[in-house]
N, C-alpha and C positions, 0 to 999 in steps of 0.2 A: 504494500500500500504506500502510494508516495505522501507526500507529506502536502496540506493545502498549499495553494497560493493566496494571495492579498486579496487577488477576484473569487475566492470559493470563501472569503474569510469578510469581506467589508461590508457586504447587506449585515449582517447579525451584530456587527460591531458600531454600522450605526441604527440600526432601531433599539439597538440599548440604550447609546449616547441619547440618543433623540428620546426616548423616556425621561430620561432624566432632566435635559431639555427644557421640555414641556412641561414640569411638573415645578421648575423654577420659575420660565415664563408667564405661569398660569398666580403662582405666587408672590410672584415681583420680589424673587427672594435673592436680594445683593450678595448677602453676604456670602451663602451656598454658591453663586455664581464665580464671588475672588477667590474662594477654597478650590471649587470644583477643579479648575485646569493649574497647569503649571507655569504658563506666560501668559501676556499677550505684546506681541511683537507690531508695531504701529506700522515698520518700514525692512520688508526684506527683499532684499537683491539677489537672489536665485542664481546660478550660472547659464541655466538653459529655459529659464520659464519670465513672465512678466513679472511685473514687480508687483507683494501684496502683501498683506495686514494678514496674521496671524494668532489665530487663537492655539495654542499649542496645548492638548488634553493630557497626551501621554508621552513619553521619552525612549529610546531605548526598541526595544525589538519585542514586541510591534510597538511600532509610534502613532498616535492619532492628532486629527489637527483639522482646525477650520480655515480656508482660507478665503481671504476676500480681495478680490481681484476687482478693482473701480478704476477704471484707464479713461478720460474721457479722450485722451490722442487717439488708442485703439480702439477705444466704440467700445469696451466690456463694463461690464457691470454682472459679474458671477461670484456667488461664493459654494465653495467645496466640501465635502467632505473628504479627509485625502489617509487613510490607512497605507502604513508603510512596513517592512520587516526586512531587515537586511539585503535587500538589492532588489527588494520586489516593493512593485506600491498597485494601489487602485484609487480610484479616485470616486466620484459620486456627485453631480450636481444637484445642489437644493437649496437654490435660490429662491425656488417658488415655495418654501417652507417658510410658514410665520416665523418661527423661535427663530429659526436660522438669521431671517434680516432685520428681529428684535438685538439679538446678536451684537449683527453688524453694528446697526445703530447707537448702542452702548456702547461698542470700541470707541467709534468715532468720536461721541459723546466726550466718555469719562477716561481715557486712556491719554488723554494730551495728543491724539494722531494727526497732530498739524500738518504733514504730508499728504495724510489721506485726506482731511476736510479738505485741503486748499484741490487735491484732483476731482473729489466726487461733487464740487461747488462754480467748479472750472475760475479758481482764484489763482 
C-alpha cells in the first residue's frame, strides 16, 4: 500500500479546518482565532508563485495555511487552502466560502497589512 499524497489527504484536512472555522466565525470568537494558527504573514515573496498574505495553521510535515492572493496589477482576488508535506502540496480554492473572506478581512483589518490594504484598495 503506498503511502497518501496531499491530493488523497487535503479534502478531510480542510472540512476539519473549516469546522473549526465556522464555529469561530459564527462566535466572533478573537481570541480562539490568535491561539488557533501559528502566524499571520501580511507580505510573502514566494520564488515561483504571486505575492500573498498568509494565515499559516500548521508547521512542519504536513503544513496547512491560508493564502490570500489580492493583485489588482494581475486581476486576482483568490484565497486558498494550501496542504503541504515534504515535497508534495495541494491546494483548494474557497474564496467563495464566508469564514474564509471573514478571514481575509480580519488580516487586512487587525494585522497592520499595509501592503495588502494599499493593493486590495489600488493605493
Amino acid at each position: 500500500m503506498s503511502e497518501k499524497t496531499c491530493e488523497d489527504r487535503i479534502d478531510a484536512a480542510l472540512e476539519s479546518r473549516a469546522e473549526d472555522f465556522i464555529e469561530m466565525y459564527r462566535m466572533a470568537d478573537w481570541d480562539s482565532l490568535h491561539e488557533y494558527g501559528l502566524a499571520y504573514d501580511p507580505w510573502v515573496e514566494p520564488e515561483y508563485d504571486a505575492i500573498y498574505s498568509r494565515y499559516q495553521i500548521s508547521w512542519g510535515g504536513p503544513s496547512e495555511e491560508i493564502r490570500f492572493y489580492n493583485n489588482k496589477w494581475l486581476g486576482t482576488k483568490r484565497i486558498e487552502f494550501v496542504y503541504m508535506d515534504w515535497g508534495d502540496h495541494a491546494k483548494r480554492d474557497i474564496s467563495d466560502v464566508e469564514w474564509a473572506q471573514w478571514l481575509q478581512d480580519y488580516g487586512i483589518e487587525c494585522y497592520g497589512c499595509k501592503e495588502q490594504s494599499q493593493i486590495v484598495s489600488g493605493i
